[in-house]
N, C-alpha and C positions, 0 to 999 in steps of 0.2 A: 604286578610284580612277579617276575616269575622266580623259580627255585633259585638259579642263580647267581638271580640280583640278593636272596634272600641270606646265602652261605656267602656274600662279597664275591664271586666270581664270575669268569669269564667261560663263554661257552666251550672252548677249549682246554680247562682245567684238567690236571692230569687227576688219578684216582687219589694218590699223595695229595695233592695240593683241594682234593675235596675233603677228605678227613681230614687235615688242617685244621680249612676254615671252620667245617664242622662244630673241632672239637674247640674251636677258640669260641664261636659265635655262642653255643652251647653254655660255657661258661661264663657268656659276659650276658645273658639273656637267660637264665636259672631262678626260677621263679623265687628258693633260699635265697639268694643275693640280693644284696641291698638295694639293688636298680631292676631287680628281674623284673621279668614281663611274662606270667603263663602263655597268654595267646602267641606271644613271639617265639616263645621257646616250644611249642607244638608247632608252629610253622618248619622251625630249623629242625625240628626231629621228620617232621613229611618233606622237605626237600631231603634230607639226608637218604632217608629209605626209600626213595626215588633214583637221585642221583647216583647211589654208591652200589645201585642193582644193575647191573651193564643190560639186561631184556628191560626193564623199567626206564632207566635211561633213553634207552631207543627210542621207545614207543612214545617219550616224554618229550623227547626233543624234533621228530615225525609229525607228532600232531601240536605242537608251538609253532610248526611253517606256516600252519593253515591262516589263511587271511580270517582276520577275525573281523566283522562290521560291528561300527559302534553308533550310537545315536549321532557323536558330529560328522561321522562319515555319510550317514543319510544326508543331514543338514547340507555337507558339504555337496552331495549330489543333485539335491533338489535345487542349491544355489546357482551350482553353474547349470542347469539345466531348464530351469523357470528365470533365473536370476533373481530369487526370493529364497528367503533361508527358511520361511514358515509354509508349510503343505499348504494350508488353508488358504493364502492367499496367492498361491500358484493355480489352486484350481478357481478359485475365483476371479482373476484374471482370466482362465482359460474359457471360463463362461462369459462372461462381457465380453471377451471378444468376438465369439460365437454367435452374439446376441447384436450385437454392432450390424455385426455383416449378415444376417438375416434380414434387418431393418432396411438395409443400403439395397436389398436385391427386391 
């Protein structure tokens, strides 16, 4: 989840339309209120002092480009690459077969 998903917005939001959501999300996520959420309402206080800092913003939205690898994007690469979703039995295959054609010569 990032910051933005966090204040309801879009990466485009103007500085207006982040103190908004801010100060809306703030009050419906106030840990006194009858539905608050402490953890939620520290999240919406670190997007805010992120996003509504225009050098924090930058650097925040800079390093959100970067491709990030996650466990099913291995998965996914060892899939199409072995055509097995599990290491183990990609490298295992890769020995039987190594082992096969030994045999054969």
């Amino acid at each position: 989840m990032t910051y933005y998903d966090i204040l309801g917005l879009e990466r485009t939001s103007s500085d207006s339309e982040i103190k908004k959501n801010y100060k809306k999300m703030a009050l419906k996520w106030h840990p006194d209120k009858n539905n608050g959420n402490d953890e939620m309402f520290k999240k919406i206080n670190e997007a805010y002092s992120v996003l509504s800092d225009p050098v924090k913003k930058r650097k925040y939205d800079s390093e959100s480009r970067i491709i990030r690898i996650t466990n099913s994007d291995v998965d996914a690469l060892y899939a199409t690459i072995f055509g097995s979703v599990e290491p183990e039995d990609a490298i295992f295959q890769m020995f039987s077969q190594m082992s096969i054609r030994r045999n054969n010569t």
